[in-house]
N, C-alpha and C positions, 0 to 999 in steps of 0.2 A: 504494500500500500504506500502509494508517493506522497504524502499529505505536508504540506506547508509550503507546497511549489507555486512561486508568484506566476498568473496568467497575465499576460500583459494585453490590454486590444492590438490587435496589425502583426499579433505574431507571426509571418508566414505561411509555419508548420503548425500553428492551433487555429481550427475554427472553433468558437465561441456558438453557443445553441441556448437559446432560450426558452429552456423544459422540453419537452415531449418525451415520447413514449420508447422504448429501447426492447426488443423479443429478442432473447439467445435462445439457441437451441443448443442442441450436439455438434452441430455443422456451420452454422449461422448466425448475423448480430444485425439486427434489422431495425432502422432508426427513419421514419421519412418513406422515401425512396432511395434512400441508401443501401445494401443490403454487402455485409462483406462474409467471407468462410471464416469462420470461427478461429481456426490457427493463427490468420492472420492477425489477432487480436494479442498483444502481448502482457494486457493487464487491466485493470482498473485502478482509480485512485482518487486523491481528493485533492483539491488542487485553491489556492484563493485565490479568484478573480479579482484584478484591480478597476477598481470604479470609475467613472469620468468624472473627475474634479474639475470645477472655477478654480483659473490659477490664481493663488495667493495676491499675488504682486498684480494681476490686472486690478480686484479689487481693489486692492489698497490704494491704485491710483484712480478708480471710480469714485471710490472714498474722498480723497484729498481734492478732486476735481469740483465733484457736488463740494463742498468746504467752500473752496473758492465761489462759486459761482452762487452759491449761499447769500454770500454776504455782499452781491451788487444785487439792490431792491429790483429790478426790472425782471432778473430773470430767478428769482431768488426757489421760486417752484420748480423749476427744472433741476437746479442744486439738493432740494430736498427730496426729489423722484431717483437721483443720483446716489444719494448718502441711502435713500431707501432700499435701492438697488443691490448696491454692497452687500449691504447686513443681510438681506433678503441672499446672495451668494453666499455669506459665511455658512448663514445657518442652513441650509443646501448641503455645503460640503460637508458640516459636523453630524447633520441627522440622515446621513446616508449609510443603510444597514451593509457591514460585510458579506458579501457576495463569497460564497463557492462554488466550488463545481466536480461534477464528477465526471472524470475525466477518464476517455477510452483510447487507450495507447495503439497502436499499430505497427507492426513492425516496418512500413515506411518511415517510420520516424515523426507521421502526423502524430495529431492529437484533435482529439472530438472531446468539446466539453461541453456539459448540460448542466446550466446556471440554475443555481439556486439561494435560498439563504438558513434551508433547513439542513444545519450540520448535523443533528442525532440521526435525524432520518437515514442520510447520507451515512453515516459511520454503516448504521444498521444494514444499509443496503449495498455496499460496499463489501463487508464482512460475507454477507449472503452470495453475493458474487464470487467471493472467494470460494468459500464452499463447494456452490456450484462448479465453478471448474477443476475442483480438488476431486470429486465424489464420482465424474461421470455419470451423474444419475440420465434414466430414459424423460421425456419431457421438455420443461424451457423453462426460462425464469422471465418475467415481464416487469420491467422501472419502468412506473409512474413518474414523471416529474411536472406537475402544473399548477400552477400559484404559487411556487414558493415552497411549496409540499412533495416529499419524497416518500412514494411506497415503491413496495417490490412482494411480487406473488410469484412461488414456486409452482407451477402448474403442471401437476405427477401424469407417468403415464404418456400416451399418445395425446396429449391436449384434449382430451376430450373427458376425463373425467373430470373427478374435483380436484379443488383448489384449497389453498394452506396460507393463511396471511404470516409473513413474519413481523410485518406491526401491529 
């Protein structure tokens, strides 16, 4: 398990996926219309996606701008839409949740990661994965990823019997 690996956006070799659904089989890892052989898969893991911040220093000079233009009466509401602005950025960057992701390795050397901000889930469902391809079992394991929320169901058998939640 790769866990505390910084995702950066514009990595080359990571596409970045916002949730969906993931079927392994014995042969198979099917996300989309993606569908790759299972071997070529060389792992799972968790990974923290880096956020898009307001740089620092712009604000601070939206800050210092509105200030100035504050204090000439004529346009003095533009200056305080400006200083609004700012703080309206700071607190943007401060109340923005850590993003992770669980990330599907390939032995091209990409990386498929599926955004989230549920780490238990993720641990949980990461481990399962493991499992999964430790065990060989018949059947598929299916991750949920949407809103924020991670499950994963073992689904025994030729998929057509029951099913087993592990959350």
């Amino acid at each position: 398990m790769a866990e505390n690996k910084q995702i950066l956006p514009g990595d080359r070799y990571t596409e970045i996926l916002e949730g969906g659904t993931i079927k392994l089989t014995a042969k198979t890892v099917q996300f989309g219309s993606n569908v790759f052989q299972f071997h070529n898969v060389t792992g799972f893991g968790i990974a923290k996606v880096e956020t898009i911040k307001i740089p620092l220093g712009a604000l601070l000079i939206l800050f210092i701008i509105g200030l100035f233009l504050g204090s000439i009466p004529d346009i003095s509401l533009v200056g305080g839409l400006m200083i609004l602005a700012a703080v309206g950025g700071v607190t943007y960057n401060f109340n923005q949740p850590q993003r992770y992701g669980l990330g599907l390795y390939l032995n091209s050397g990409h990386m498929k990661v599926f955004v989230t901000t549920d780490v238990r889930g993720l641990k949980i469902v990461v481990e399962d994965l493991c499992n999964y391809m430790e065990n060989n079992k018949l059947g598929g394991y299916i991750v949920n990823i949407v809103g924020g929320n991670v499950t994963g169901n073992y689904i025994g058998g030729d998929a057509s019997g029951t099913t087993s939640s592990y959350r």
